[in-house]
C-alpha positions in Angstrom: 47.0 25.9 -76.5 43.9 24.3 -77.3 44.0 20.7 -77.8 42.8 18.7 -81.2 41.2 15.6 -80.8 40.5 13.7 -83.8 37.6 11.4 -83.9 37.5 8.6 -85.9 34.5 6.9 -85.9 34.2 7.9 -89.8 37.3 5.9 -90.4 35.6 3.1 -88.7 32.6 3.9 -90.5 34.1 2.9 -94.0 36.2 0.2 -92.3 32.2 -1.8 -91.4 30.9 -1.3 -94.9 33.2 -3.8 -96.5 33.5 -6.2 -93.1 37.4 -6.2 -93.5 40.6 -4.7 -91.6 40.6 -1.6 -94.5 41.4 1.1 -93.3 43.2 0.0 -90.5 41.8 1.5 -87.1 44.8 1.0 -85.3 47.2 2.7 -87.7 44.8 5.3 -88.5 44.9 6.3 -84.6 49.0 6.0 -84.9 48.9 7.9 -88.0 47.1 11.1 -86.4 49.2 11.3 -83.3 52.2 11.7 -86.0 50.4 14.2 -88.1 50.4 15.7 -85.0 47.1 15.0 -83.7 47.4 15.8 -79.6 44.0 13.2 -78.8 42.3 10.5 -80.2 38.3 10.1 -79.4 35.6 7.2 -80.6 32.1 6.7 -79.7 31.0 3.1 -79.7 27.1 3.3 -80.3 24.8 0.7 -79.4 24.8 -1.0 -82.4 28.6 -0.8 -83.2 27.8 1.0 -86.8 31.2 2.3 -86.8 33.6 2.2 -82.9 33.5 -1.0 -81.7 33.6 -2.1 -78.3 36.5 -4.7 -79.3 38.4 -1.8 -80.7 38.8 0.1 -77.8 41.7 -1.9 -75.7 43.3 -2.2 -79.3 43.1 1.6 -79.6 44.5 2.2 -75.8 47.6 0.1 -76.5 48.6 2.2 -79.6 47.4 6.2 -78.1 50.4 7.9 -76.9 48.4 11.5 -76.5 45.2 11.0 -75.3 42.6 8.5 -75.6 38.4 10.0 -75.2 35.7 7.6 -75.5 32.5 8.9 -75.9 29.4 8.1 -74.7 25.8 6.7 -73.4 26.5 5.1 -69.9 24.0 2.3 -70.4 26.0 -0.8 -68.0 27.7 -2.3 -71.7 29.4 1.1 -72.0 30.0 1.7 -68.6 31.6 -1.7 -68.0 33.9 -1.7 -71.1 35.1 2.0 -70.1 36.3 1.1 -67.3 37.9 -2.1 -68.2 39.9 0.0 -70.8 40.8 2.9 -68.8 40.8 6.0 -71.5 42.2 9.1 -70.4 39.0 10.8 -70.5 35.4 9.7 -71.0 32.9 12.0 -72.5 29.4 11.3 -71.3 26.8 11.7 -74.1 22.8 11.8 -73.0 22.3 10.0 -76.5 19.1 7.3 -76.7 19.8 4.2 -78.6 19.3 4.6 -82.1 19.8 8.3 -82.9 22.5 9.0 -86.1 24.9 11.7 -84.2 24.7 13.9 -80.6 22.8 16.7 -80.9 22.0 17.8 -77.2 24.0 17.8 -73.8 22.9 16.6 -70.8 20.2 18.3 -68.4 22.1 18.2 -65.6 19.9 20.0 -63.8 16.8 17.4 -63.4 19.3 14.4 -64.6 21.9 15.4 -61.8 21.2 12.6 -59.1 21.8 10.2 -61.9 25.4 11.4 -63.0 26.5 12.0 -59.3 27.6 8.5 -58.9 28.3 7.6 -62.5 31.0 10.4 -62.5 32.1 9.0 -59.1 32.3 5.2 -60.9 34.8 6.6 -63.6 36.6 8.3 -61.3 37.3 6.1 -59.3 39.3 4.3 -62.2 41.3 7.4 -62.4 39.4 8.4 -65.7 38.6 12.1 -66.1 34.9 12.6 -66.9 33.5 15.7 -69.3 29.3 15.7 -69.7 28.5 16.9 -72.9 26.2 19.8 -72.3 24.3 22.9 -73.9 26.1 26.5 -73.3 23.5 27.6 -70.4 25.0 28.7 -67.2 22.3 27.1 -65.0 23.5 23.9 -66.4 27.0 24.5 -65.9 26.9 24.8 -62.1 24.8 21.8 -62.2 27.5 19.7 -64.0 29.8 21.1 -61.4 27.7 19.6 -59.0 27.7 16.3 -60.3 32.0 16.4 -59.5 32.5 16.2 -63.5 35.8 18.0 -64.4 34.8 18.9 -67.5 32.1 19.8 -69.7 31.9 19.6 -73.1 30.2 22.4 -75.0 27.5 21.1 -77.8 28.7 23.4 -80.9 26.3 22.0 -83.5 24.4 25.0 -83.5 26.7 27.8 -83.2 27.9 25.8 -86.6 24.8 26.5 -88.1 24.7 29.5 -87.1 28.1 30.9 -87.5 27.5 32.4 -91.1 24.1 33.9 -90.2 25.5 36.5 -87.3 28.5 34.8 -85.9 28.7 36.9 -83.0 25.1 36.0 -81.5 26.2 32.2 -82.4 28.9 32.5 -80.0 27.8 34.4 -77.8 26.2 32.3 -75.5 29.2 29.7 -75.2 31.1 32.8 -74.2 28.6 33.4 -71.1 29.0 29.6 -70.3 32.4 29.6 -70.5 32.8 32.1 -68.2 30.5 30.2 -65.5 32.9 27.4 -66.2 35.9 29.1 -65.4 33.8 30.4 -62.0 33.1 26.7 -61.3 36.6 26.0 -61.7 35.3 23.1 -64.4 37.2 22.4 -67.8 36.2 23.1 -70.9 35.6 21.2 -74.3 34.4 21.6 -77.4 32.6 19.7 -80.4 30.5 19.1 -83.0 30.3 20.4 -86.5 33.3 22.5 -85.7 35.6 22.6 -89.1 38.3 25.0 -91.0 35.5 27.8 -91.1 34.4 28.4 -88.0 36.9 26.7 -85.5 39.2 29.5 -85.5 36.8 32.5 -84.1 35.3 29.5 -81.6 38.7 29.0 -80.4 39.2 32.9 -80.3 36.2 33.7 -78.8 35.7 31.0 -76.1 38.1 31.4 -72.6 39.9 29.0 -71.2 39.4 26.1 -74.3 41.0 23.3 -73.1 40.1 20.7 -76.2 38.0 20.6 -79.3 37.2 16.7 -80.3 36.6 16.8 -84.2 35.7 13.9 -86.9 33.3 14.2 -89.6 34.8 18.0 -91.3 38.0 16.5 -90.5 37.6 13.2 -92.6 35.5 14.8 -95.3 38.4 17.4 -95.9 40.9 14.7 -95.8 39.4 12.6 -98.6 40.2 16.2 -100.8 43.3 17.3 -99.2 45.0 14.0 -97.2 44.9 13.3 -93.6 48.5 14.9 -93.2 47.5 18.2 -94.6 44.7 18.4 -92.9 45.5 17.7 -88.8 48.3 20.6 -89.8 45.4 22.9 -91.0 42.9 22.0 -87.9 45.8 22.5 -85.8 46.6 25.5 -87.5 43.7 27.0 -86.7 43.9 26.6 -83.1 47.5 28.4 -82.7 46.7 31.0 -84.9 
């Protein structure tokens, strides 16, 4: 089965505006996994707007599935990763500044540079996904970079999906296929939510995970947090 991963850098989100403990980070992580949540992921930004860096050995403690952290590996990031010790560590070509991921990595012409940053985390005995665009040519150059997984960018087969929904996948199917030739993992995220998830899930071979936050908490403030992991999760067994 597919894997949910619930991101919670929303909850963290509301938790800054008011500079107090509400809602709880902690417990919100604890709270998921009994939903039934099977991952927890943040991503601590450079300016700590929502995920911060002192957050992440509290969140480690408490995750019983599994714990992502997300990702520019700047040194800050890099050092605090490995301190902590996630599970997994998604690594996210983001510059400083930018409001949300919206392009993977070109492994390609970036691919000297990840070699031995995959081979840093690693060596902690963390797994490392590169967030990357569905292209083949990219996918045997994560491969090459001794990731174990890759983590497809889905914010515009989301756009996309109500236009022609079989042309918005159809190219994650293609890459997905590469990836199972490469013998590399497969993830999923962005902008995936109740709609579309179930014919990404469907459609895509081999899905090991889908990390999902900002549907998730937006349908949660309408329908609860409970009811709404059950309906995510729902999707992906259907």
């Amino acid at each position: 089965m597919t894997r949910l991963s619930v991101n919670i850098n929303k909850i963290a989100l509301i938790r800054n505006s008011r500079g107090a403990n509400l809602p709880d980070l902690r417990q919100v992580a604890i709270d998921c996994e009994e939903f039934g949540a099977q991952g927890i992921t943040v991503h601590p930004r450079p300016d700590e707007r929502h995920v911060r860096y002192d957050d992440l050995p509290i969140l480690k403690e408490v995750v019983k599935t599994e714990f992502n952290i997300e990702g520019f590996p700047n040194e800050k990031f890099l050092n605090h990763v490995c301190e902590v010790r996630p599970h997994q560590c998604t690594l996210v070509p983001d510059p400083p500044g930018v409001l949300t991921s919206s392009e993977g990595w070109d492994t390609i012409n970036r691919k000297e540079e990840l070699i031995p940053i995959v081979k840093k985390l690693q060596d902690y005995g963390i797994r490392v996904s590169l967030f990357l665009n569905p292209e083949i040519e990219l996918v045997r150059a994560a491969k090459e970079t001794g990731a174990d997984r890759i983590e497809f960018y889905t914010g515009t087969y989301a756009n996309n999906y109500h236009q022609n929904r079989d042309q918005a996948i159809s190219s994650h199917v293609i890459a997905a296929q590469e990836a199972i030739k490469c013998e590399i993992g497969v993830n999923a995220g962005h902008d995936l939510n109740l709609e579309n998830l179930h014919f990404y899930k469907s459609s895509v071979p081999s899905l090991l995970e889908v990390s999902i936050g900002h549907a998730l908490v937006c349908d949660s403030i309408y329908m609860g947090l409970n009811n709404v992991i059950q309906m995510y999760i729902h999707q992906l067994k259907r």
